[in-house]
N, C-alpha and C positions, 0 to 999 in steps of 0.2 A: 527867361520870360515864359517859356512855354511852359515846365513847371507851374508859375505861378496862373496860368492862365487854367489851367488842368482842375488848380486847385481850388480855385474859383467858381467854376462849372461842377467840381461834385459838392459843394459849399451848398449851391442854388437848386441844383436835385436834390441835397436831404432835406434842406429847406419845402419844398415842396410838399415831399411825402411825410412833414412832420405833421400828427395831426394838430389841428387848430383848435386852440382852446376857446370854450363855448362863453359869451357873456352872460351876463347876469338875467338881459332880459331874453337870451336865447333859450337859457336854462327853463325859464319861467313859463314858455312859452311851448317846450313841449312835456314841460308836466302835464301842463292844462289837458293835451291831448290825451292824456290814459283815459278817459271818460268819453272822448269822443270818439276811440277805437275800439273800445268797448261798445257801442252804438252800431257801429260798421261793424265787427264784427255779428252782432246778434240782428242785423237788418232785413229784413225779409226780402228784399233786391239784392241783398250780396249771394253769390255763387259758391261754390266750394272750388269753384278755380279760383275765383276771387283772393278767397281764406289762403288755400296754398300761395299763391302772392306773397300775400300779405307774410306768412310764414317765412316763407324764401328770405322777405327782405331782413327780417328782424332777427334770421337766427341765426346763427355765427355755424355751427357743430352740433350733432346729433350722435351719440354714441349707447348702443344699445348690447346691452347685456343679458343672454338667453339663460335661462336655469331649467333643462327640461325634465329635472328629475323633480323639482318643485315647482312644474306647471306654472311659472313665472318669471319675467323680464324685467329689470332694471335701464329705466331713460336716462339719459344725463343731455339735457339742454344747456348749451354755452348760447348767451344773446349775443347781440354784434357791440354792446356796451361793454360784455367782459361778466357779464351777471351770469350766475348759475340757478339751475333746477335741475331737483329730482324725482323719480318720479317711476314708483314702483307698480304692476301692472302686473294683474293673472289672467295669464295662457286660457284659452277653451281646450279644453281636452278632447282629441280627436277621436271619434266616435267609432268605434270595426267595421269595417266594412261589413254589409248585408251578404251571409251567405245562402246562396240560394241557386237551386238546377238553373243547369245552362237553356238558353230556349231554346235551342235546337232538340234536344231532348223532350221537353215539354210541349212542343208542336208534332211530335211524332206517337207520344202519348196520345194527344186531344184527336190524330187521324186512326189510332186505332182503337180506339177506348170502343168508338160503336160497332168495330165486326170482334174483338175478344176479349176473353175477361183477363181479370189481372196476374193472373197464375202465365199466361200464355205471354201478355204483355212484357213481362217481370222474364221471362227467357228471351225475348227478341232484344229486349237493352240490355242484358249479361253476353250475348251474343256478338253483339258490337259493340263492347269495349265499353258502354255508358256506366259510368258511378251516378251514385246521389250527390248530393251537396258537400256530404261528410265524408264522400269516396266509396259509401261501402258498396255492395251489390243489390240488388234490384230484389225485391222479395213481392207476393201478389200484397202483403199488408204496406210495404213502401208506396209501390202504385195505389193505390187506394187510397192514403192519404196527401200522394201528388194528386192524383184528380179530384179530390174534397179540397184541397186548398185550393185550386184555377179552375173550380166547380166546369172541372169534366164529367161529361153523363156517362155513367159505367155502361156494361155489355148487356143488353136484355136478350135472351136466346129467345129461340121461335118457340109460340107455344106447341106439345106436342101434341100427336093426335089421338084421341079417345081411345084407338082399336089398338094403342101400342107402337112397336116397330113400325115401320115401313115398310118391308119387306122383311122376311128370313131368311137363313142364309142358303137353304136349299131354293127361295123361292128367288133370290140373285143370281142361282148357280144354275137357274134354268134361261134366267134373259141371257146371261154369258155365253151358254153352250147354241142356244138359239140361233144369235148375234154369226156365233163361227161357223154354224154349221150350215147353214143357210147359205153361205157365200162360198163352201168349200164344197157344197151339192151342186152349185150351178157349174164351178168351175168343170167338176167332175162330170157332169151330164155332157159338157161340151165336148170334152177332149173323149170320151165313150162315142160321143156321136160321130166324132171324125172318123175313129178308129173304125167303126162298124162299117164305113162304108169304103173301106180297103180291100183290095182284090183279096188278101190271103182269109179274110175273113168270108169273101165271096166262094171259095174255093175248099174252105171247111166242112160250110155247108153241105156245098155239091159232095163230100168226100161220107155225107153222114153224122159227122157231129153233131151229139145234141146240141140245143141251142145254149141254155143253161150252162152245161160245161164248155162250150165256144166261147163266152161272153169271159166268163169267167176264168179261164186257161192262159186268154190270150190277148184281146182289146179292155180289161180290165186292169191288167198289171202294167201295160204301156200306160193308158188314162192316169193314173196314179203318178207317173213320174214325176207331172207340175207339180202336184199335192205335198209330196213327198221331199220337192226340193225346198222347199218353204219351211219345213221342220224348224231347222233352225231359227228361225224366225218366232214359230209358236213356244218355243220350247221356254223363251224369257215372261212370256205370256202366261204361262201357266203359276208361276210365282206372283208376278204384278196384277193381272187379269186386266179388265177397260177400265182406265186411266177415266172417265166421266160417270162409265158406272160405277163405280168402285167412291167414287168423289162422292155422288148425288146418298148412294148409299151408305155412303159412311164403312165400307169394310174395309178392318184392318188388314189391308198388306200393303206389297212395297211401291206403288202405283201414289195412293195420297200422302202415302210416307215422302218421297222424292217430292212430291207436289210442296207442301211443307218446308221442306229445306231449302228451298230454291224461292221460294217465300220469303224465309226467314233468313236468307243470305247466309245457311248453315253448309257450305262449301265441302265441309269432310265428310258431312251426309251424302251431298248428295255427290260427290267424285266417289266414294265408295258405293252407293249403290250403282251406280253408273259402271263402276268396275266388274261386278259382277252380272251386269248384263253384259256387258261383254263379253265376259266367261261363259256364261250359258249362252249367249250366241255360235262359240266359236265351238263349243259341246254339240249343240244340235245341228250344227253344219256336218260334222262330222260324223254324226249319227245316220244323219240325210244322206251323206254321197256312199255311206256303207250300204243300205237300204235299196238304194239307185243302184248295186252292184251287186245288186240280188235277184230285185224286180226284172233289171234288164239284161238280157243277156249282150245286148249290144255295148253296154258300158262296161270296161275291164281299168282296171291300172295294171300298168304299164312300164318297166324300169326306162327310162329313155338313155 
């Protein structure tokens, strides 16, 4: 009996999901409808979520077939009747992407395009590592036609002045020595002044000495020792000279040279010149405490 009962209940479930065959006037009834869907479909109140609906309800499978060597796709629509369509369809063909400078590049360009011209420009981006579009290096004719394409205003230098130069180089070479000597007479005036009014100098005097050979024997070779221990100091100076004069003036040594690469984030410039101040510092030191052990008889080395 159970058996029979089993068989019964799956008897009434296929029954169920059998589908039901349509009558004559059900049939008739949604022919009429192709003409009405067609209405709905093209109606200016239906939505495209609408249409997707409406799609959803009526289509069984959607099987799509890509050809990307021939820029075209093959549809195949199954309806929920069992009906086919096909339905062949060309691809848009995807367009290169635009090549073109990075903007970070291009904004560093348009900040310096008004203090240098393109030659100078064209080494600050080979510098740091910038390519063009196409990779290559930076030339003053690449920059040039970066700033005409994102109409950048190129470099206009300062007009120059009727009488030429600005200065000469002997007529620089007199503000420079001016500059040092002026500051290295006061020092000197000082330390003379102290000295002259020390008893051994009181004592010279009294003993006869002219004055002239006094000055000069004795409270002049002490005076000198500050002067002299600064050597060192001047001695990188005579290569670079002032770092603002040198700038305003435009003369080439290693003063705007440094200024330049520390600019232009050119690091092996300027650690090497930077090296070599060092070196002639560490020259002129040594030139200085030989000098000091000359002048002074108080100064000796010393094995200790």
């Amino acid at each position: 009996m159970s058996a029979l009962e089993a068989a019964k209940a799956e008897l009434a479930r296929r029954e169920r999901e059998r589908p039901r065959v349509l009558s004559q006037e059900e049939h008739d009834r949604l022919l009429a409808l192709g003409p009405d869907l067609a209405t709905v479909w093209h109606a200016a109140t239906t939505t495209p979520r609408d249409r997707k609906e409406l799609l959803r309800a009526l289509l069984e499978e959607v099987i799509i077939k890509v050809e990307r060597d021939k820029a075209a796709a093959h549809l195949t629509l199954r309806w929920k009747g069992g009906a086919l369509n096909e339905i062949d369809l060309a691809l848009p063909r995807s367009r290169p992407a635009t090549i073109r400078t990075d903007e970070d590049t291009i904004a560093l360009v348009r900040r310096l395009a008004g203090h240098y011209p393109d030659a100078v420009i064209a080494g600050i981006l080979n510098r740091q590592g910038r390519t063009t579009a196409y990779g290559h290096r930076f030339e003053a004719s690449r920059v040039g036609n970066l700033r005409r394409h994102w109409d950048i205003p190129c470099f206009e230098p300062k007009a120059e002045q009727a009488g030429g130069e600005l200065l000469t180089i002997s007529k620089a070479a007199v503000v420079l020595g001016v500059a040092g000597t002026a500051r290295l007479t006061r020092v000197m005036r000082a330390n003379l002044l102290d000295e002259l009014h020390k008893p051994y100098v009181t004592t010279a005097r009294a003993k006869g000495l002219s004055e002239w050979r006094l000055v000069l024997r004795y409270p002049a070779r002490l005076a000198l020792n500050p002067l002299v221990s600064t050597i060192g100091w001047y001695l990188p100076l005579l290569f670079s000279g002032s770092l603002i004069v040198a700038t305003v003036m435009n003369l080439p040594n290693i003063g705007p040279l440094l200024l330049r690469a520390l600019i232009n984030q050119d690091m092996y410039l300027a650690g090497s010149i930077l090296l070599i101040y060092c070196f002639l510092t560490i020259v002129g030191t040594l030139i200085s405490d030989i000098l000091l052990a000359w002048l002074d008889p108080r100064i000796r080395i010393e094995e200790g």
